[in-house]
N, C-alpha and C positions, 0 to 999 in steps of 0.2 A: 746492425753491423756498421762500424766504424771505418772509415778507408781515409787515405791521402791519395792524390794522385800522384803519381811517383816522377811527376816529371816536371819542368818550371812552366813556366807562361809563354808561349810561343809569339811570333808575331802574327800566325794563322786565329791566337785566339784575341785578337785585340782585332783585326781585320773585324771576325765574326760580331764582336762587342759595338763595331761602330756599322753594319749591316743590322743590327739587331736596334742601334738606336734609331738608324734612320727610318726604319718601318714600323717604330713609333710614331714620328711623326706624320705617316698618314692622316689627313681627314677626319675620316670617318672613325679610324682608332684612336686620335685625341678626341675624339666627341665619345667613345667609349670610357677612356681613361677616366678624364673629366668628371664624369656620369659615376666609374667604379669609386673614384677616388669621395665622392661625397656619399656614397652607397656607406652606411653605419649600420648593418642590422645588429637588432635586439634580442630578436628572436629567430627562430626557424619557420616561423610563416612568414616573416618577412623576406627569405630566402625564398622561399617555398612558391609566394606571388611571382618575384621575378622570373624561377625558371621556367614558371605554366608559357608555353608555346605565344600565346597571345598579349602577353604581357609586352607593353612597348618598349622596355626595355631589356629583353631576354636576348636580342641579339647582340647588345655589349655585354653581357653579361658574358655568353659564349666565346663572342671575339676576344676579350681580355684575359680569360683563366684560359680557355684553350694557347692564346699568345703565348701567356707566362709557364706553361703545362711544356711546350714543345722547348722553350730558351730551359727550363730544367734538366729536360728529357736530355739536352746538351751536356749539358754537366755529368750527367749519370752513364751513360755513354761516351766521356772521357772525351767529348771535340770540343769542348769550351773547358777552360781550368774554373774550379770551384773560386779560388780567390779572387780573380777578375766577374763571377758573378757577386759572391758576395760586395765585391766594389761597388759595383754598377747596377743592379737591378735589386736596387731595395724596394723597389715599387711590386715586385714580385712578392716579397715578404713582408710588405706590409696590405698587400690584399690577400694572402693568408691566414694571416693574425687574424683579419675579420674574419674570413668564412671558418678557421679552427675549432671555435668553440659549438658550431653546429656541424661537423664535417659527422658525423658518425649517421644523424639523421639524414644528410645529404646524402651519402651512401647510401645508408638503406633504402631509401626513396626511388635515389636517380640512376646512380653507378656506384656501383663497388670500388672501381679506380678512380673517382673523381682525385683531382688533385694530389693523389700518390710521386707523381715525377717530384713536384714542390716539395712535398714532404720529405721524400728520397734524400732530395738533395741540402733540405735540412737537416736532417739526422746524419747522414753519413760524410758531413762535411763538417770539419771545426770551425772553419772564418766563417762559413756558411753558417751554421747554428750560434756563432758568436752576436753575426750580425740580427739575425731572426731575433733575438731574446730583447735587442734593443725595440725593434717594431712592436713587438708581442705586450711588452710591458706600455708603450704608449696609446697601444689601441685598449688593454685595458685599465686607460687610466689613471697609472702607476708614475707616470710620468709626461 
């Protein structure tokens, strides 16, 4: 399903945008980011290591796509406009791009919703999947 939101950008959603950057810069969530941002899996066991409970890094793992899961859920429920996410949280879609190409074992494995809001709001948004295509083709290399 395709949708536009039928209404412009508010200043409620640029207030949100810069709430949302500033609990980026938390600590502990730049020490996740960090960590998501040099995260390259190859495979799905290399997924697979990360989410095991005891793995040292399974709690950025959690902190960062749960982050990016709930700023989508925004968009998909219409309190954030899609085109001020596609702006601003490319970091959302290009930690997609990576976990994409193993998203069907992660479901089956972990959750059936994993990372659906992300996707959501891929698919059903044009700037939004405009922008995703550009991340998508550099995480595989295409560019």
């Amino acid at each position: 399903m395709m949708r536009r939101m039928n209404r412009h950008p508010q200043p409620s959603d640029a207030d949100l945008i810069l709430k949302l950057y500033d609990l980026r810069r938390e600590t502990v969530m730049r020490q996740a980011r960090a960590w998501f941002g040099n995260f390259a899996p190859k495979s799905f066991d290399e997924i697979k290591k990360v989410m095991a409970p005891e793995h040292p890094q399974n709690a950025f793992w959690r902190q960062v796509t749960s982050y990016w899961e709930m700023v989508a859920s925004f968009v998909n429920r219409e309190v954030l406009h899609p085109d001020l996410y596609a702006d601003n949280c490319g970091e959302a879609l290009f930690i997609f791009a990576k976990i994409e190409p193993f998203l069907p074992e992660v479901r089956a494995t972990y959750s059936a919703t994993a990372l659906r809001q992300t996707e959501r709001a891929i698919t059903e948004n044009p700037s939004v999947r405009e922008r995703y295509a550009m991340f998508r083709e550099r995480v595989q290399g295409k560019k």
